[in-house]
PyMOL Python script that loads the backbone (N, CA, C, O; Angstrom):
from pymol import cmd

cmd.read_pdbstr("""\
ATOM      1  N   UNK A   1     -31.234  26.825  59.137  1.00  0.00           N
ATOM      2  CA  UNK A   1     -31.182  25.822  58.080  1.00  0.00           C
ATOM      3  C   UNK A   1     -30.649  24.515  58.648  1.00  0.00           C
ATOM      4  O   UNK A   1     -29.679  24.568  59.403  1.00  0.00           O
ATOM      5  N   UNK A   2     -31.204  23.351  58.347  1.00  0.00           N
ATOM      6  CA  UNK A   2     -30.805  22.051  58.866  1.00  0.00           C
ATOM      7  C   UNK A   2     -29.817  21.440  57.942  1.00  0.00           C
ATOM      8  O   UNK A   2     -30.106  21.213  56.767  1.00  0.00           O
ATOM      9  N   UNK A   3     -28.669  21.174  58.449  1.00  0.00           N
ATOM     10  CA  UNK A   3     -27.397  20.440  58.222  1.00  0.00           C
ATOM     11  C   UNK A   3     -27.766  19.040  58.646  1.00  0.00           C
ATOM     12  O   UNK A   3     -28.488  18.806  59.615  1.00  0.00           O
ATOM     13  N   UNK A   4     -27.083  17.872  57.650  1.00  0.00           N
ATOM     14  CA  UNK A   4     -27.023  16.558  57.822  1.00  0.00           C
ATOM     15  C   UNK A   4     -25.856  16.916  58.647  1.00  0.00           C
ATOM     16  O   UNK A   4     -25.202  17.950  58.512  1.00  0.00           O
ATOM     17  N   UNK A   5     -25.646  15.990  59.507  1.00  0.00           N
ATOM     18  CA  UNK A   5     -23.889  16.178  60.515  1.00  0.00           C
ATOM     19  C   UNK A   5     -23.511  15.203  60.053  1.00  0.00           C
ATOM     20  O   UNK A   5     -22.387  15.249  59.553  1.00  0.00           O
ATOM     21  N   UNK A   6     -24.325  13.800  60.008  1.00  0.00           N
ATOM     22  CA  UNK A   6     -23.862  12.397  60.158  1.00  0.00           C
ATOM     23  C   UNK A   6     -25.240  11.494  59.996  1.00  0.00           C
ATOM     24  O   UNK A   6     -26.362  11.749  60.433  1.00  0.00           O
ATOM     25  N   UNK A   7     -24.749  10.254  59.157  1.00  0.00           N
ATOM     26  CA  UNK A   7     -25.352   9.273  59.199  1.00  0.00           C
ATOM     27  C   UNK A   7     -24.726   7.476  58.868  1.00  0.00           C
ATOM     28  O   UNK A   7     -24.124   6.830  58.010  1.00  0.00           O
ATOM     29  N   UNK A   8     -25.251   7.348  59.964  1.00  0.00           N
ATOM     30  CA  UNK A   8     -24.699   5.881  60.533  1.00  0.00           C
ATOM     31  C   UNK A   8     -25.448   4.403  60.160  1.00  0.00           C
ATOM     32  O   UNK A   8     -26.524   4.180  60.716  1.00  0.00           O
ATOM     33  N   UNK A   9     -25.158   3.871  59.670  1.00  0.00           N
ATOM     34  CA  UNK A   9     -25.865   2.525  59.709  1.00  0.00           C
ATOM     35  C   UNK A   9     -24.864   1.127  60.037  1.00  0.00           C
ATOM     36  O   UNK A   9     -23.801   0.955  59.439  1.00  0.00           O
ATOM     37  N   UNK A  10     -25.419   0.122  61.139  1.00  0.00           N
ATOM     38  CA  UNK A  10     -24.660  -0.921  61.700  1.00  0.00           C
ATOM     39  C   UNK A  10     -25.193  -2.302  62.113  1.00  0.00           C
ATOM     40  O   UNK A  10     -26.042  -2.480  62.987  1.00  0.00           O
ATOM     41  N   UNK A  11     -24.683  -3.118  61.489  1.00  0.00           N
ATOM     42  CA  UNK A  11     -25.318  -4.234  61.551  1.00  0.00           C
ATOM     43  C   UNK A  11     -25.682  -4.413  63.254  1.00  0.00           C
ATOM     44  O   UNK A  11     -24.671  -3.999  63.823  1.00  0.00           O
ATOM     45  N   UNK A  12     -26.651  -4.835  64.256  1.00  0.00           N
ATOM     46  CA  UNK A  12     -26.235  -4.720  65.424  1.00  0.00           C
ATOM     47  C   UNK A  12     -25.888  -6.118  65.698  1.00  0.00           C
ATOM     48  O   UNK A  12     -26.047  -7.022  64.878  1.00  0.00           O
ATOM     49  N   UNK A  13     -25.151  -6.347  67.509  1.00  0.00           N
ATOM     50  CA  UNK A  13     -24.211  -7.371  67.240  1.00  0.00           C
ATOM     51  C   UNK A  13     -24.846  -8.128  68.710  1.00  0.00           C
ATOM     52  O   UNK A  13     -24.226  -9.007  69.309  1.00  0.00           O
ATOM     53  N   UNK A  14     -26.250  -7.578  69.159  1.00  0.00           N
ATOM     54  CA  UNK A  14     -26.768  -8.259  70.414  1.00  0.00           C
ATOM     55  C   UNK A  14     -28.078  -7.727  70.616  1.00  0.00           C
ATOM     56  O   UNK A  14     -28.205  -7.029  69.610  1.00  0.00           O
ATOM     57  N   UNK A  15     -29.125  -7.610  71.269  1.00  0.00           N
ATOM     58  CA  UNK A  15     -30.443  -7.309  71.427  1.00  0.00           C
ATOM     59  C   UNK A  15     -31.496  -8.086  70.566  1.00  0.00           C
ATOM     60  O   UNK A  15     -31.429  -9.189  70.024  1.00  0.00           O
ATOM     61  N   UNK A  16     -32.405  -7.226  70.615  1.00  0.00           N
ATOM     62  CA  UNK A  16     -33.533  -7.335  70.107  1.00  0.00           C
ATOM     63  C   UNK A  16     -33.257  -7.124  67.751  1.00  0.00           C
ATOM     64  O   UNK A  16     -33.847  -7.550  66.758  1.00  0.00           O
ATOM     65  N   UNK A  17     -32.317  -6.438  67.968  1.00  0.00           N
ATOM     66  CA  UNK A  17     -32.401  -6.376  66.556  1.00  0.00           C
ATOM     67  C   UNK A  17     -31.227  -6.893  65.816  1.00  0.00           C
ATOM     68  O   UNK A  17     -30.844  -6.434  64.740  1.00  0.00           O
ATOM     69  N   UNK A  18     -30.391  -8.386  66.790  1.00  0.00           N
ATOM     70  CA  UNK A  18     -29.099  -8.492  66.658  1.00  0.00           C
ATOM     71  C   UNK A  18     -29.321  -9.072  64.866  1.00  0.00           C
ATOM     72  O   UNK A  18     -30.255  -9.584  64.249  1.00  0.00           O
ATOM     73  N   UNK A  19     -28.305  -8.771  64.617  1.00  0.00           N
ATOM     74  CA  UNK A  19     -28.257  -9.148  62.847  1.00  0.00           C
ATOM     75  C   UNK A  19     -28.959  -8.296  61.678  1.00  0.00           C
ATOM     76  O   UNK A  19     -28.929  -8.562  60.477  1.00  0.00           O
ATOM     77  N   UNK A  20     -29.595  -7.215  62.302  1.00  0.00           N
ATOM     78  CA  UNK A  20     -30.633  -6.410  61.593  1.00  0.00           C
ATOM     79  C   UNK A  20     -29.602  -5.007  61.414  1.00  0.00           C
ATOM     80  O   UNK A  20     -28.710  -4.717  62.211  1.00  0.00           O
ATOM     81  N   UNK A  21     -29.918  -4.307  60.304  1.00  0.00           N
ATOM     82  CA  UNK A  21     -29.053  -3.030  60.401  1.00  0.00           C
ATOM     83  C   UNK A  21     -29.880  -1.997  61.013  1.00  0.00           C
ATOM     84  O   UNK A  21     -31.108  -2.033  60.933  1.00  0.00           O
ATOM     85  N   UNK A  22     -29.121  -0.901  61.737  1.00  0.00           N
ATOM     86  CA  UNK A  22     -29.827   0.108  62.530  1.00  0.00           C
ATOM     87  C   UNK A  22     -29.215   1.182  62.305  1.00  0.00           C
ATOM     88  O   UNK A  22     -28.288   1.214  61.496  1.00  0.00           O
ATOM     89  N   UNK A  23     -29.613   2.237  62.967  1.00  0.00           N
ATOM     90  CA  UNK A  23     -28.501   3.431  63.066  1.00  0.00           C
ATOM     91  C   UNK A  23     -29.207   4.578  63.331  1.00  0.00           C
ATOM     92  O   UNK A  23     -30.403   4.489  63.608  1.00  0.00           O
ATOM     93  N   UNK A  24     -28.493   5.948  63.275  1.00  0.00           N
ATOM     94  CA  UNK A  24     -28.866   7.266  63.444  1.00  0.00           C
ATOM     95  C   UNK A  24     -28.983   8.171  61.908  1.00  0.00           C
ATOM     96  O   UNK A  24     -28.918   7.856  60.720  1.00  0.00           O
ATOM     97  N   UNK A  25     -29.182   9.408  62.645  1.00  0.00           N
ATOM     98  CA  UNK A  25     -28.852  10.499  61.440  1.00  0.00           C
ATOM     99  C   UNK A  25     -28.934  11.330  62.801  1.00  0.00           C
ATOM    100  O   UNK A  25     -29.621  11.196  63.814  1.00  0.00           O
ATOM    101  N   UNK A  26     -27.827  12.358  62.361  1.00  0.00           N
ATOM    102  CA  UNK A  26     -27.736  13.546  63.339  1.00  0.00           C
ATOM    103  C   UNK A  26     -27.634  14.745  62.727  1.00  0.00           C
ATOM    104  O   UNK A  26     -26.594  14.948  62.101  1.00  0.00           O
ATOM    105  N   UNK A  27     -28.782  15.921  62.762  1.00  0.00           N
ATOM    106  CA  UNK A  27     -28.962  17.055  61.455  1.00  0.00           C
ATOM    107  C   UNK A  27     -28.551  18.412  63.239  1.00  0.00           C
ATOM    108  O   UNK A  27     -28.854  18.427  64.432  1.00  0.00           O
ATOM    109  N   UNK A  28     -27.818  19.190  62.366  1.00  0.00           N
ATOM    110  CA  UNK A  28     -28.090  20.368  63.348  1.00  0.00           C
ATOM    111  C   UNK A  28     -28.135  21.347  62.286  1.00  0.00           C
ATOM    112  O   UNK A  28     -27.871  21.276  61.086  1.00  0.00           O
ATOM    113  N   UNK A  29     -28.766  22.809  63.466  1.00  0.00           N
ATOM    114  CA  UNK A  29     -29.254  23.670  62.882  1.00  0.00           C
ATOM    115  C   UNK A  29     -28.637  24.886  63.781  1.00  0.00           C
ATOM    116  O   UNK A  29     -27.679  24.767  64.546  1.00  0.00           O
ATOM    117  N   UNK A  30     -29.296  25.945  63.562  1.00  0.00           N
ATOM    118  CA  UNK A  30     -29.119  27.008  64.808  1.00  0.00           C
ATOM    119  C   UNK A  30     -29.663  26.809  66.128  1.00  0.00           C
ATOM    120  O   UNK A  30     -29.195  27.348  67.131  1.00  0.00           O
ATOM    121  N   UNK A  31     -30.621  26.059  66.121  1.00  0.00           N
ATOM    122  CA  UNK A  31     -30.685  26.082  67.705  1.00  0.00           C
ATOM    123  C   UNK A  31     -29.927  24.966  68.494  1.00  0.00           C
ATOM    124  O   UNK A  31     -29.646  25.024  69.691  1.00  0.00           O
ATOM    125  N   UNK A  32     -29.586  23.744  67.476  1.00  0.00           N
ATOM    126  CA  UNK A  32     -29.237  22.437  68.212  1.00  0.00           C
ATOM    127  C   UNK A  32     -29.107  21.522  67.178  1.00  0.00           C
ATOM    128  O   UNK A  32     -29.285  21.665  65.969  1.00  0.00           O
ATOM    129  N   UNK A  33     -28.598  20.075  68.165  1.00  0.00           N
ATOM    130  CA  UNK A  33     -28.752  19.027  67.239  1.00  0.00           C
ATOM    131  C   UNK A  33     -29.938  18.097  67.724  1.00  0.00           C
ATOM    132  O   UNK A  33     -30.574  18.146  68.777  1.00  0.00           O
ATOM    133  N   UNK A  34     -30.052  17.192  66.591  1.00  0.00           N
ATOM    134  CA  UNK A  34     -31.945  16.341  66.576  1.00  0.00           C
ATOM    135  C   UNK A  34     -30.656  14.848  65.901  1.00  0.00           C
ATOM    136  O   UNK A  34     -29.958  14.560  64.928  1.00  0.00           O
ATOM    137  N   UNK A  35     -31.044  14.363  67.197  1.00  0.00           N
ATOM    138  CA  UNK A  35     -30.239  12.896  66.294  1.00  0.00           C
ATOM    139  C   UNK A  35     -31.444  11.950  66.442  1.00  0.00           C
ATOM    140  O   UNK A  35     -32.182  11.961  67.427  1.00  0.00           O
ATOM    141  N   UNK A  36     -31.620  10.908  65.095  1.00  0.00           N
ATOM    142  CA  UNK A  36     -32.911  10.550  64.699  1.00  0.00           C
ATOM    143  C   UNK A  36     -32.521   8.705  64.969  1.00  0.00           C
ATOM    144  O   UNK A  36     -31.461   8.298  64.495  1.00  0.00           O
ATOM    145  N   UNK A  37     -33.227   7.936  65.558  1.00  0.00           N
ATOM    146  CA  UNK A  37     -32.364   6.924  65.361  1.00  0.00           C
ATOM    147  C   UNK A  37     -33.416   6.277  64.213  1.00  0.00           C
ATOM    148  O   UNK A  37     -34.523   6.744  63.942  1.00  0.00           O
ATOM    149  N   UNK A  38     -32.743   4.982  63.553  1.00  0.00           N
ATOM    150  CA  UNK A  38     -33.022   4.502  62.575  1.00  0.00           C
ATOM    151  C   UNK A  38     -32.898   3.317  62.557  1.00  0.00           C
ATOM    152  O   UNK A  38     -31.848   2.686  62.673  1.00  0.00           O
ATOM    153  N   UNK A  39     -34.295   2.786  62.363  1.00  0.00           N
ATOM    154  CA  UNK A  39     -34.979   1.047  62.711  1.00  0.00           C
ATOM    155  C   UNK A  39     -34.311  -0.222  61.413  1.00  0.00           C
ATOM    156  O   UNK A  39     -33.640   0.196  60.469  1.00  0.00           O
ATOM    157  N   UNK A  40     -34.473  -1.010  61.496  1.00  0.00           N
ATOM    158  CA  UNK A  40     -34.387  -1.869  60.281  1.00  0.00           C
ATOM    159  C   UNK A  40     -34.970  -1.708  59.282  1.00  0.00           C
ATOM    160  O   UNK A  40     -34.525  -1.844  58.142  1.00  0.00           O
ATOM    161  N   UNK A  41     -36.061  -1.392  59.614  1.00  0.00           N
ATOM    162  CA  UNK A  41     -36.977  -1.133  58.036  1.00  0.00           C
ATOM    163  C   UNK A  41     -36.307   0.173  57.355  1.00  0.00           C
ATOM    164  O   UNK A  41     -36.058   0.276  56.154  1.00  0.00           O
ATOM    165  N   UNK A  42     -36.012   1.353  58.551  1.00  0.00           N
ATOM    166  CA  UNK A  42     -35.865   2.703  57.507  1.00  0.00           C
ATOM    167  C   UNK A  42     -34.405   2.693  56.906  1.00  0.00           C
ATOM    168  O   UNK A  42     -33.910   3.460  56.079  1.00  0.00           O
ATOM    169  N   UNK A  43     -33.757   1.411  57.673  1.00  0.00           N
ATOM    170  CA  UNK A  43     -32.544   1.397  57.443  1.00  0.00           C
ATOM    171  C   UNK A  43     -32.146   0.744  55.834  1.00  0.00           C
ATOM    172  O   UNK A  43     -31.221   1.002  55.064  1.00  0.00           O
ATOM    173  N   UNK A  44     -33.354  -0.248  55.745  1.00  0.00           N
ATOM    174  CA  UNK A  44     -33.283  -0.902  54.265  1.00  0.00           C
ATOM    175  C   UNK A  44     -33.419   0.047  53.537  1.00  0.00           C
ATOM    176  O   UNK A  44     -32.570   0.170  52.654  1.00  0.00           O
ATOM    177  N   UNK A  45     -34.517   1.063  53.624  1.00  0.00           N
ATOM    178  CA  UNK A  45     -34.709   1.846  52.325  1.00  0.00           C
ATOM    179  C   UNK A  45     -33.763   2.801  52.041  1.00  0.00           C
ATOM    180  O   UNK A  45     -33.738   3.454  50.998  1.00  0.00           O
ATOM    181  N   UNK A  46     -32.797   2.918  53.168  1.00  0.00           N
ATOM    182  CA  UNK A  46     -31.518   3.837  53.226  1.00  0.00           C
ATOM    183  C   UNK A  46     -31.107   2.824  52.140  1.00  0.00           C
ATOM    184  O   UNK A  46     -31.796   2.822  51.120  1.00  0.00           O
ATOM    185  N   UNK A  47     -30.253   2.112  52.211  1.00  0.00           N
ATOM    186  CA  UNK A  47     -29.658   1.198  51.569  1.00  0.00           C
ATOM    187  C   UNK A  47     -30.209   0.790  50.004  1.00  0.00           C
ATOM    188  O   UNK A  47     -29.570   0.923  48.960  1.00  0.00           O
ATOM    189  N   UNK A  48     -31.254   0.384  50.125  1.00  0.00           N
ATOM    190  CA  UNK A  48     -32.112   1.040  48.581  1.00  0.00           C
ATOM    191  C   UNK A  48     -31.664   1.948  47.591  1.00  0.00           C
ATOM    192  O   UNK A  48     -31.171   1.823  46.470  1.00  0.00           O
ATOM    193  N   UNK A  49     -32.044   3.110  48.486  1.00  0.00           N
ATOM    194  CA  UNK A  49     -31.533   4.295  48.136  1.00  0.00           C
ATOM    195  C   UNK A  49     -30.119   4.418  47.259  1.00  0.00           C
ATOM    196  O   UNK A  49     -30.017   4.776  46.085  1.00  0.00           O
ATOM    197  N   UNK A  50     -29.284   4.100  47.982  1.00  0.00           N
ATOM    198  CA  UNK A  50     -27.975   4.075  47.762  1.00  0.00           C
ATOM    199  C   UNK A  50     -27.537   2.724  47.078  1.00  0.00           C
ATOM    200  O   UNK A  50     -26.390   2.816  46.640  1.00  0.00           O
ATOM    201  N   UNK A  51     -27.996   1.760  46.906  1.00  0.00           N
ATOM    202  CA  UNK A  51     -27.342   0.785  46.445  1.00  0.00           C
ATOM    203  C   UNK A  51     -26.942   0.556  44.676  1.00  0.00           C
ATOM    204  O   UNK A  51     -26.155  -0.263  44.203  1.00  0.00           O
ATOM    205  N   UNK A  52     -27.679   1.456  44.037  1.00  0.00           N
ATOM    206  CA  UNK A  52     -26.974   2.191  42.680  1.00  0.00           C
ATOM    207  C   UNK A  52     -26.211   2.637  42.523  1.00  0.00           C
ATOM    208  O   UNK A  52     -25.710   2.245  41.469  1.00  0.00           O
ATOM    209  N   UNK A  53     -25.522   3.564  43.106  1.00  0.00           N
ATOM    210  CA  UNK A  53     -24.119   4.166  43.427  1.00  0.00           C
ATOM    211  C   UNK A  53     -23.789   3.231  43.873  1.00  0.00           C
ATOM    212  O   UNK A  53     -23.249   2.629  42.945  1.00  0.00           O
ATOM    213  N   UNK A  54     -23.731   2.567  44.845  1.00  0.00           N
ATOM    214  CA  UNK A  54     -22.734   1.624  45.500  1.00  0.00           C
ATOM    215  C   UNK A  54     -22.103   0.551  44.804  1.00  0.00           C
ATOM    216  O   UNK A  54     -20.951   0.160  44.994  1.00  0.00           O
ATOM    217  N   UNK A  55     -23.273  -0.091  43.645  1.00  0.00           N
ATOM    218  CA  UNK A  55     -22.597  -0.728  42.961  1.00  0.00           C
ATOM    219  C   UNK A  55     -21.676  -0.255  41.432  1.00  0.00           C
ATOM    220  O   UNK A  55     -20.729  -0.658  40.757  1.00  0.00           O
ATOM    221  N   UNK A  56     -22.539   0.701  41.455  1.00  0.00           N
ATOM    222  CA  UNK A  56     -21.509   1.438  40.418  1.00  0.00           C
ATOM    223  C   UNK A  56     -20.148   1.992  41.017  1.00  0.00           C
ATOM    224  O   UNK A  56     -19.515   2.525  40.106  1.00  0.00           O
ATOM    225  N   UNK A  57     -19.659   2.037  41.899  1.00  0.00           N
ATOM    226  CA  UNK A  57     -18.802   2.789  42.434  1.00  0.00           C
ATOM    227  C   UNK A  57     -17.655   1.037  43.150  1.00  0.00           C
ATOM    228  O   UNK A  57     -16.655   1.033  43.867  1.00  0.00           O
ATOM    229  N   UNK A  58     -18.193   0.208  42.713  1.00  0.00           N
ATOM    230  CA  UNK A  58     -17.620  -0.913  42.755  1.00  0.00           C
ATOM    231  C   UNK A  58     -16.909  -1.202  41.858  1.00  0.00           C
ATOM    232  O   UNK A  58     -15.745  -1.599  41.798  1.00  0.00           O
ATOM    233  N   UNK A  59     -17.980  -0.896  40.841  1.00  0.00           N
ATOM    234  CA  UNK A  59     -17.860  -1.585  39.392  1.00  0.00           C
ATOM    235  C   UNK A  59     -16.371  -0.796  38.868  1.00  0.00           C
ATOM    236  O   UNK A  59     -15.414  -1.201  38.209  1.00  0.00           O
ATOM    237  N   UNK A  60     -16.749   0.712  39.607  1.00  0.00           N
ATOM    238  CA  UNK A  60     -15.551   1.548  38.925  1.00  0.00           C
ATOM    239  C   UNK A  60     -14.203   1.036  39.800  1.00  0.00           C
ATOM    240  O   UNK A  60     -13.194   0.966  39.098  1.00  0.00           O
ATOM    241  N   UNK A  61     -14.045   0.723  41.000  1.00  0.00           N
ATOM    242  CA  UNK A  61     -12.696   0.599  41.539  1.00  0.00           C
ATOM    243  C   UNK A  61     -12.543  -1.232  41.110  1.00  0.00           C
ATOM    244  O   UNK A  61     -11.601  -1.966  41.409  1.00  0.00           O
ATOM    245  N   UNK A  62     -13.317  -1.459  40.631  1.00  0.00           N
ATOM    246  CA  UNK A  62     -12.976  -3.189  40.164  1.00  0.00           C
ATOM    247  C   UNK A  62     -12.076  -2.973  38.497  1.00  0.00           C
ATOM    248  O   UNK A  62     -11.191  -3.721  38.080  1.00  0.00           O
ATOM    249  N   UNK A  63     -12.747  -1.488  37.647  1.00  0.00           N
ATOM    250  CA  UNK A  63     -11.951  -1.782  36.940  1.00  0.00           C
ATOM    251  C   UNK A  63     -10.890  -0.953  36.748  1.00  0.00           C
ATOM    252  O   UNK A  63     -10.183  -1.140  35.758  1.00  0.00           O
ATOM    253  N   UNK A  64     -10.571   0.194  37.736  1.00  0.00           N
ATOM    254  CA  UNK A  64      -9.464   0.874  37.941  1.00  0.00           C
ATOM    255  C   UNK A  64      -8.093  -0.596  38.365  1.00  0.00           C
ATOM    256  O   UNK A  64      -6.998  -0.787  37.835  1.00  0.00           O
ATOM    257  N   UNK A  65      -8.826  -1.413  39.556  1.00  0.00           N
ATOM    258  CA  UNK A  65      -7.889  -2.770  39.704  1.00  0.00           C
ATOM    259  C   UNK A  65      -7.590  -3.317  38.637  1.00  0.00           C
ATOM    260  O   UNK A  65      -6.471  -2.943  38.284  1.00  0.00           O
ATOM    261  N   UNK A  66      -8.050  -4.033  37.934  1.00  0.00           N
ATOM    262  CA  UNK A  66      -7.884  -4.565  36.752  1.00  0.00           C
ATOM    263  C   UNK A  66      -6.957  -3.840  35.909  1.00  0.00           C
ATOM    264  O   UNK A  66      -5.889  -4.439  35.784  1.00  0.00           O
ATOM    265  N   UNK A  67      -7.060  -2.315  35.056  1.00  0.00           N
ATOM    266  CA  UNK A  67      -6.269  -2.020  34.394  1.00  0.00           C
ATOM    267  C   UNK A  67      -4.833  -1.864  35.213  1.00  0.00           C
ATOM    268  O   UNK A  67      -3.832  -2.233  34.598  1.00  0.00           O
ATOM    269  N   UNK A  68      -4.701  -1.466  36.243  1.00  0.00           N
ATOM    270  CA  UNK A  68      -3.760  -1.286  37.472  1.00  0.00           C
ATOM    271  C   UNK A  68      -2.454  -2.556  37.379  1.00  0.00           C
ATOM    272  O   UNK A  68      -1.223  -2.542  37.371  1.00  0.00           O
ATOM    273  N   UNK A  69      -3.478  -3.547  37.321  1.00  0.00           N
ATOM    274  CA  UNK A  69      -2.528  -4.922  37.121  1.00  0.00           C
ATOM    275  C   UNK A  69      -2.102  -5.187  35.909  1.00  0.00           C
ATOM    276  O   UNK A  69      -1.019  -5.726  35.676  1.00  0.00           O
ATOM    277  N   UNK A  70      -2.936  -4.821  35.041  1.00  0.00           N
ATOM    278  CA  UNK A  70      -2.504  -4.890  33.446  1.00  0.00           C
ATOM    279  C   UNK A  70      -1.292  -4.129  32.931  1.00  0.00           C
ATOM    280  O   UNK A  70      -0.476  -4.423  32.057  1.00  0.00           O
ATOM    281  N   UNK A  71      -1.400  -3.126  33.678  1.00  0.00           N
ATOM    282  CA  UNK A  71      -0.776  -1.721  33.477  1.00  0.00           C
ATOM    283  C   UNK A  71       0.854  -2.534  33.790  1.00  0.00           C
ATOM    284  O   UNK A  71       1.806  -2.436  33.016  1.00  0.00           O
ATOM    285  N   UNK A  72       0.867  -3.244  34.970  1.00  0.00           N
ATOM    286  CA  UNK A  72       2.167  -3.545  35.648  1.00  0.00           C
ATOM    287  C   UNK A  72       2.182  -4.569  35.392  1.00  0.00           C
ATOM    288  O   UNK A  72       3.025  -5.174  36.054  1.00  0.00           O
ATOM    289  N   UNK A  73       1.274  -5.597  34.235  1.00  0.00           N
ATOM    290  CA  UNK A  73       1.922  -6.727  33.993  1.00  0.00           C
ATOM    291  C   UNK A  73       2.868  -6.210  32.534  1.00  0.00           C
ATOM    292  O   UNK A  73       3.798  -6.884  32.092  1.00  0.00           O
ATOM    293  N   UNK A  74       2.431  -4.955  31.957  1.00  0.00           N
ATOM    294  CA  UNK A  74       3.110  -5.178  30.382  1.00  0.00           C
ATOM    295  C   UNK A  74       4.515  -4.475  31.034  1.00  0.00           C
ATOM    296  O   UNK A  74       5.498  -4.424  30.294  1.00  0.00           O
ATOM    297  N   UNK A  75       4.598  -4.034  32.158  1.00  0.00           N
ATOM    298  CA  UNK A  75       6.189  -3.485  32.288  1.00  0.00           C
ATOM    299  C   UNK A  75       6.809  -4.570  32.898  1.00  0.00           C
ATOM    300  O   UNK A  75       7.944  -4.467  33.365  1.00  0.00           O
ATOM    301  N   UNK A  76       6.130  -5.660  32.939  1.00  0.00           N
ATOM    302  CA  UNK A  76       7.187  -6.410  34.061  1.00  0.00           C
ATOM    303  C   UNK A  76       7.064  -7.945  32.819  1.00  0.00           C
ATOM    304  O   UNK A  76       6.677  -9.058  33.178  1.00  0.00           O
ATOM    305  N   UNK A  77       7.560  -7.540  31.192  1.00  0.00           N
ATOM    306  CA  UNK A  77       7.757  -8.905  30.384  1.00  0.00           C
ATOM    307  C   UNK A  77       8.521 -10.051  31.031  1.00  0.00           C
ATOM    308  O   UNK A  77       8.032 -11.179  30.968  1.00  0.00           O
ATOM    309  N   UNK A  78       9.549  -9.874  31.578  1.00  0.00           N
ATOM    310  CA  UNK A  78       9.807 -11.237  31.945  1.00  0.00           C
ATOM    311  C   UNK A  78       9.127 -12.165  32.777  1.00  0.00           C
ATOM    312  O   UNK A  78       9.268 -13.386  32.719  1.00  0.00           O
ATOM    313  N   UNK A  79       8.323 -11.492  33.619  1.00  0.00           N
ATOM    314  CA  UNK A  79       7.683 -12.405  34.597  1.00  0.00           C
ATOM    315  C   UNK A  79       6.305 -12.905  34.102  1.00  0.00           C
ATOM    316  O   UNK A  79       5.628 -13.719  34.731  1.00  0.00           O
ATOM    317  N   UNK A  80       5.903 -12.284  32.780  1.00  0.00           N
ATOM    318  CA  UNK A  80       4.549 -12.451  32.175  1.00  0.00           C
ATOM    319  C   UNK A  80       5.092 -12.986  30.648  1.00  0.00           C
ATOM    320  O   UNK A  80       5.472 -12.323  29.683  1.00  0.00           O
ATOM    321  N   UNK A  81       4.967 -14.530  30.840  1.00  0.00           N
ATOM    322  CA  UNK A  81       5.789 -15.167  29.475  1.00  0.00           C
ATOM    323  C   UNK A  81       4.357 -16.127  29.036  1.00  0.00           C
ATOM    324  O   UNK A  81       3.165 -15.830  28.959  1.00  0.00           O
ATOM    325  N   UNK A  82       4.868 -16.984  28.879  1.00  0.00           N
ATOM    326  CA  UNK A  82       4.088 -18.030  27.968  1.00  0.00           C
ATOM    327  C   UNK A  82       3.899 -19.136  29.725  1.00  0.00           C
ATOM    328  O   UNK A  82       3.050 -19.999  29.948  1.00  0.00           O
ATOM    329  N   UNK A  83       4.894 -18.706  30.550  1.00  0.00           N
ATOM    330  CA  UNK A  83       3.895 -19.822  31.566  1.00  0.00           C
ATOM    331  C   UNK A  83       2.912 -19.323  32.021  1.00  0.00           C
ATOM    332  O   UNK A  83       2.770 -18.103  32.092  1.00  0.00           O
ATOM    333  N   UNK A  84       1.919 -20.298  32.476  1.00  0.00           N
ATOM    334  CA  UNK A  84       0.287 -20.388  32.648  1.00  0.00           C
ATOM    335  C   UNK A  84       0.266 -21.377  34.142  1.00  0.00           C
ATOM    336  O   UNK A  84      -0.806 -21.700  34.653  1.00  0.00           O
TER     337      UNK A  84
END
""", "prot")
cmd.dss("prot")
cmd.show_as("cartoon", "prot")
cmd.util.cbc("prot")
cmd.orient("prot")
């Protein structure tokens, strides 16, 4: 049965694809590992892929922050008055 091990994606920072994202995937199984590398193009649709979660998973630690600060502005009245 094939196991994902790992998957990598990285903006690169010199060559032929400098500024472009790239990367691997490395799956093993019983006989071995198969590491796959991964071009700009397959790398966008990775990112595609995922970029629904990603922003939802923003959205959620943006408003875990938010109540976080709220949370510790109503215990801390003196420092949260009428100045602006």
């Amino acid at each position: 049965m094939n196991k994902i091990k790992s998957i990598k994606l990285d903006v690169e920072t010199y060559g032929v694809n400098k500024g472009k994202l790239t990367g691997s995937i490395e799956i093993t199984n019983q006989y071995g590992e198969i590491k796959i590398m991964v071009d700009p193009e397959k790398a966008g649709e990775i990112i595609r892929i995922l970029a629904p979660a990603l922003v939802a998973t923003a959205q959620d630690v943006g408003a875990m922050m938010v109540a976080s600060v709220e949370a510790q502005a109503k215990m801390l009245p003196d420092l949260v008055g009428e100045k602006a």
